[in-house]
Phi, psi and omega in degrees: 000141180284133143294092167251169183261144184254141169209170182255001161321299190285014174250021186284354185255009150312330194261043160256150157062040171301289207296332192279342181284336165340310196265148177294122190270116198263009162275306178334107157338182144204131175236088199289125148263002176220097103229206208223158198241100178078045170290141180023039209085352204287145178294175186286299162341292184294310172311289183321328196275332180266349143290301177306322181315317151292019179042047157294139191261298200243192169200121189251134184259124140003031212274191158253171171282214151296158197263111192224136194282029180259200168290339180281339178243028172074048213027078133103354196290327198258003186309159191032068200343085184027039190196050178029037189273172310169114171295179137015285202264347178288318202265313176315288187335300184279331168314320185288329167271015197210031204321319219251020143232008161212151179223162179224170179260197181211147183218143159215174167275128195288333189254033165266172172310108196063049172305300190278351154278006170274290156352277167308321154312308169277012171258354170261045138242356186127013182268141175290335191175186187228113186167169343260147188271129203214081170236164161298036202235156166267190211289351190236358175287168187297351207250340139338300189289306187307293202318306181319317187322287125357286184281358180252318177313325174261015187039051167232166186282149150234136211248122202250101176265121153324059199224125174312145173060016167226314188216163180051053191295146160104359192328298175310345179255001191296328181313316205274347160299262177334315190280349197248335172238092180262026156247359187262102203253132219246174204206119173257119177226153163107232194254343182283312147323303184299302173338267195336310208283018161236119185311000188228008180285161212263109174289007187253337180276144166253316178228087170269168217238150172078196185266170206265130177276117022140125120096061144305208232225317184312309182304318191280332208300303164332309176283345185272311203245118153311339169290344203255147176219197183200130177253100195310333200316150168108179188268340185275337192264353162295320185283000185259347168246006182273299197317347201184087161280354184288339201228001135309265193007288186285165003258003169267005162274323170293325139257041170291021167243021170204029184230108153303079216291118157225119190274319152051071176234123198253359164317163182257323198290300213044027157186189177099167155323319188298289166298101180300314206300288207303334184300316193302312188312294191311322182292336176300300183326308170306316165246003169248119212233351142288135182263338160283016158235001163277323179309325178298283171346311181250345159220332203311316207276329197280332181301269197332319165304302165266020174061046190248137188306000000 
C-alpha cells in the first residue's frame, strides 16, 4: 500500500462560512444511498413522510437477505440486518411504486444455496447494485469472494457493513479485495469504517469520542484505491464528524469525490435529535462551504457510481 501523509490543514478553510451553511438549503439535490424497507418496524407511509422531511429527492433502498439460521447471520439473530428489515422483493416492489424517487439494490447471505443466482436475478429486473451486506463472514472467504464476482460481472457496486467482531470480518486485510477486483466499486459503512479514519483507533469501540488523529486506514484506503468509496450513514458516520469537525471538514474536502450521503435511520420524524441521517445532511452543510463540492457529496457521486438519471 502507498503512505501518504495526512494533515487537518487543508480542510481548515472548509470551516468559513459555517454559520451561513448551517441552515438547510431546499434547492440542494440530496440523493439518500442507505435506507430499508420496514427498518425496525416503520411503516411504508412513515419512510415516505421521513425522506421528504429531509428533502431527499432520489432514495436507495436496502434490502436483507432470506431469513436463515446459519453462522453467518449469527443462527438467524442478524437475519433482516438486525433490523427487522425487508427482502429483495419487498424493496423491488415499493421502488416500482415510487420510479421516480426510489430505487434498489439486491441482496443475499453470500453463503446460502443459490445466493448467486439469486443475486442475478434480480439485477437483471432492475437492482442497482448488491447490499447491504452485514453478514458473518471475512472479507476474503470464498462465499465472499462469489458475490465480489457477481458484482463485477454485472459492473455493479457493492455496499459493506464493517463492524469488528460480527460482519465483514478482517477490515485490514480488504486492501487485497480492492487490488484483486479493481472494477469492481466497493461502498464502506458502519462503525469499524468510520471508526478507521483515526490512525490510534481502538478496534473493539464501536463510537469512538474526541479528536481524530489524521490517516487511519479508512483515509488511506479512500486515497489509494479508486474502486473505494464511503457512505456518510449512520449514528457511527455521523459520530465521525460530530467527535472532531475540524477535522471532518479536511476529510470531506479531502474525499469529496469519493463520499457519498446516506443516512440509514429508522425514525418516522426525519429530524430532531432522533435522526442521524438529518443530522449528517446538516454536518455537511456545516462544514462544507463550498456548493460544488456538497453537490458532489450530496448527489454528484452517487448519479456516477451508481448510474443515476
Amino acid at each position: 500500500m502507498k503512505r501518504r501523509q495526512f494533515t487537518k490543514v487543508a480542510g481548515l478553510g472548509a470551516l468559513a462560512g459555517i454559520g451561513a451553511m448551517a441552515a438547510a438549503d431546499s434547492t440542494e439535490e440530496i440523493i439518500d444511498i442507505h435506507q430499508h424497507i420496514n427498518f425496525s418496524g416503520r411503516r411504508n407511509e412513515d419512510l415516505l413522510a421521513h425522506q421528504k422531511a429531509m428533502g431527499v429527492s432520489k432514495t436507495v433502498l436496502l434490502p436483507a437477505g432470506s431469513e436463515l439460521a446459519l453462522a453467518s447471520t449469527h443462527g438467524g439473530k442478524s437475519n433482516g440486518l438486525a433490523a427487522r428489515v425487508f427482502g429483495t422483493e419487498a424493496a423491488a416492489r415499493f421502488a416500482a411504486e415510487h420510479p421516480d424517487s426510489y430505487v434498489f439494490f439486491c441482496n443475499e447471505v453470500p453463503d446460502a444455496e443459490g445466493a448467486v443466482a439469486s443475486l442475478e436475478k434480480w439485477l437483471a429486473r432492475g437492482a442497482l447494485g448488491i447490499g447491504e451486506s452485514k453478514f458473518s463472514l471475512e472479507v476474503d472467504s470464498a462465499p465472499m469472494i462469489r458475490i465480489y464476482e457477481v458484482a463485477q460481472a454485472h459492473e455493479v457496486p457493492v455496499l459493506l457493513h464493517f463492524q469488528d467482531g460480527m460482519y465483514n470480518l478482517g477490515f485490514d486485510r480488504f486492501h487485497k479485495i480492492l487490488e484483486r477486483f479493481p472494477k469492481v466499486n466497493f461502498i464502506g459503512h458502519a462503525q469499524t469504517w468510520w471508526g478507521n479514519i483515526d490512525a490510534k483507533h481502538d478496534q473493539k469501540v464501536m463510537y469512538p469520542k474526541g479528536p481524530v488523529t489524521p490517516g487511519g486506514l479508512t483515509d488511506r484506503y479512500l486515497s489509494d484505491y479508486p474502486n473505494l468509496f464511503g457512505d456518510l450513514s449512520a449514528g457511527s458516520g455521523k459520530n465521525a464528524f460530530d467527535r472532531d469537525p475540524e477535522h471532518g471538514a479536511a476529510f470531506l474536502v479531502r474525499h469529496q469525490d469519493k463520499l457519498m450521503l446516506g443516512t440509514d435511520c429508522s425514525d418516522a420524524v426525519g429530524e430532531g435529535e432522533k435522526c442521524s441521517g438529518s443530522g449528517q445532511i446538516a454536518n455537511v452543510r456545516k462544514l462544507v462551504s463550498d456548493p460544488k463540492v456538497r453537490a458532489k457529496i450530496f448527489n454528484g457521486n452517487a448519479k456516477r457510481i451508481l448510474r443515476l438519471s
